[in-house]
C-alpha positions, 0 to 999 in steps of 0.5 A: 137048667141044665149046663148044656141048655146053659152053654145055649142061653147065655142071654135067655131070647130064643127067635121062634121058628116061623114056618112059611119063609119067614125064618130064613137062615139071615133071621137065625144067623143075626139072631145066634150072632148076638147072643140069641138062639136062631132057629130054622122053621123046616115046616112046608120044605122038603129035607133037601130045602131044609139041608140046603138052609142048614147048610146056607145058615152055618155059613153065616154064623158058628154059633148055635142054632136050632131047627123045627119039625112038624109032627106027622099028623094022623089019620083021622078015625072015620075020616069021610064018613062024619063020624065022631071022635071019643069025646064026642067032636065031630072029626073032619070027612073029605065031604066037610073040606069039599064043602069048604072048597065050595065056598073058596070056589069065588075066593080063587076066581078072585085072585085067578088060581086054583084052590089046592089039592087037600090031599099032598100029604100029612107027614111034612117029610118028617122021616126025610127031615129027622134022617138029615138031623141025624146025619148032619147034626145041629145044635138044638131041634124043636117039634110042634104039634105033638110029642115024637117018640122016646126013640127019637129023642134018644138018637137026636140025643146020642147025636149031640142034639138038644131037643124041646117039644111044644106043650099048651097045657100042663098035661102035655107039658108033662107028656114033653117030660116023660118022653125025655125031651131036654126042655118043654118050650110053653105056649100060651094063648097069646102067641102068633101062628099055630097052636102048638096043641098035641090033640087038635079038638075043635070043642077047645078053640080059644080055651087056652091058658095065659102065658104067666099063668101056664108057666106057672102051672108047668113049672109046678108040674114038670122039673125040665127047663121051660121055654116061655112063649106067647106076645112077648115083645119086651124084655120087661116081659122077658124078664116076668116069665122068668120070675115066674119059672121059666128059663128062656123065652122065645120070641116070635112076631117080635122078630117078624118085623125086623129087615132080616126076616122073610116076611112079605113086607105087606105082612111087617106093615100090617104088624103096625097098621091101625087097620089091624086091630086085633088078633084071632085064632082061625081055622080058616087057612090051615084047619088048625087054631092058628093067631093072626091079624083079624082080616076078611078071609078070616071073618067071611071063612074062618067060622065054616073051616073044619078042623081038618089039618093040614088038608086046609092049609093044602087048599088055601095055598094057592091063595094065600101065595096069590093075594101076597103076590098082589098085595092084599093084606085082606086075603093072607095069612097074617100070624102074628101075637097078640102084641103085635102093636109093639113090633119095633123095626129093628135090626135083629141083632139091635133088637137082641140088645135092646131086649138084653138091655130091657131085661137087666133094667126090668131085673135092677128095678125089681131088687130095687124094689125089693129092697124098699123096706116096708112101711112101720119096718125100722130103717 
């Protein structure tokens, strides 16, 4: 790792950035404050949101911190038209997210509101966003949904700005590399909320690769530093992500439980909750394959929603607010990794520790282990 990167992960927990008011700047800065690195999610803010986030975050702490920027989303070839894509999949047409809006039409007379407009815009401000970056540099920024431009990294670069990109496959980890990103930050199948896949392609969902088996696979293939990400809750998990090559590892539901975070605290409770037995990736909140809690609004609605990001997460907001507004934990958006069952209510800096401390043990055990001496060996 690169000693910049090193300086940054004295211990190797990242909290990931949730986007959606989870990772407020209380989270990042008891995060950063124990030896972890905070992130921002500027995901669904305007840049003056985030800048006033930033502002608020370095406040709270001198350590180092990272933000997180949605990629611009393109236009879809044929949009309206049903068309079809290269590879044959169908692309989404305003007449698919009508025909959604249709079906959610008894979901907003239930919770009293009005669906969202699907058209509010598919770049999330990020020009606004990365013009902020630039002028008030932090020290780490991350992106999600695809790869930004070499130029784009080069300037966070020349500002003194480390930059990691999400990859879910080996190729794209690859494509991370090749732009000049400073670290690839791996997902695997198991983590909470949005994939981070650079090619939304609906004849994909849920063919992800395993985290252990994906770090394994990127650092065969690419020589920047790795990030690890997906359901890990322990540090023992920590501690088997970087036997198998990563450098870091970024923890999201894990942290989703604890006091600082601005979950609803429906959301913390269902973590736990034996009403929420399993995960799912959904399309049906945002258009996009997204992990959460298996609830109603995903089995009633998540196989009709057409991959149209973010056009569905426009619709589906007014909802969403609306049914955390009142409690039910049936119609939310309930992200979480698939070990969500070993969320632990902690404090986020207790939990850091703690983590730390699963880690050094998990790695004793291991040399421990090492040095047994094979059976027939002499002693």
């Amino acid at each position: 790792m690169s000693s910049a990167l090193t300086d940054l992960f004295p211990h190797p927990i990242v909290q990931a950035p949730m986007a959606g008011g989870v990772s407020v700047p209380q989270l990042a800065a008891a995060v950063s404050e124990a030896g972890g690195l905070g992130f921002l999610a500027a995901g669904y803010k305007t840049a003056d949101g985030m800048y006033q986030e930033i502002k608020q975050l370095r406040g709270l702490t001198g350590r180092p911190f990272g933000v997180n920027l949605f990629m611009p989303q393109p236009e879809y070839p044929g949009a309206g038209t049903g068309s079809t894509g290269a590879a044959g999949a169908a692309l989404p047409s305003a007449a698919a997210v009508e025909v959604y809006a249709n079906q959610l039409a008894g979901e907003a007379a239930w919770y009293e509101t009005e669906l969202g407009d699907p058209d509010s815009g598919r770049d999330d401000g990020y020009d606004a966003k990365l013009a902020v970056l630039l002028d008030n540099p932090v020290a780490v920024v991350s992106f999600h949904f695809g790869v930004p431009s070499q130029d784009v990294l080069d300037s966070l670069r020349r500002a003194g700005t480390l930059t990691l990109v999400t990859a879910t496959t080996a190729e794209e980890a690859l494509a991370v590399q090749r732009a000049g990103a400073a670290a690839v930050i791996v997902q695997g199948i198991e983590a909470g909320g949005h994939q981070g896949t650079h090619r939304d392609n609906p004849e994909t969902d849920g063919t992800g690769v395993g985290l252990l088996s994906l770090v394994a696979q990127v650092r065969e293939t690419v020589q920047i530093p790795i990030v690890a990400a997906g359901g890990i809750m322990r540090g023992s998990q920590i501690a088997a992500v970087l036997a198998a090559g990563a450098n870091a590892a970024q923890l999201g539901t894990a942290f989703l439980a604890t006091p600082e975070s601005g979950a609803n605290a429906v959301h913390k409770e269902a973590l736990t909750n034996p009403l929420f037995v399993r995960t799912e990736l959904t399309r049906a909140f945002s258009g996009r394959p997204a992990r959460g809690l298996a609830n109603r609004f995903m089995r009633e609605h998540g196989p009709y929603a057409p991959a149209a990001y973010p056009e569905i997460h426009h619709l589906t907001s007014p909802l969403r607010k609306a049914a955390a507004k009142a409690g039910d934990a049936q119609g939310m958006a309930l992200w979480a990794g698939q070990g969500h069952r070993m969320a632990r209510d902690l404090p986020a800096g207790q939990l850091v520790d703690v983590l730390n401390a699963e880690i050094a043990a998990a790695k004793t055990a291991l040399s421990a282990t090492d040095e047994i001496p094979e059976e027939g060996a002499a002693r």
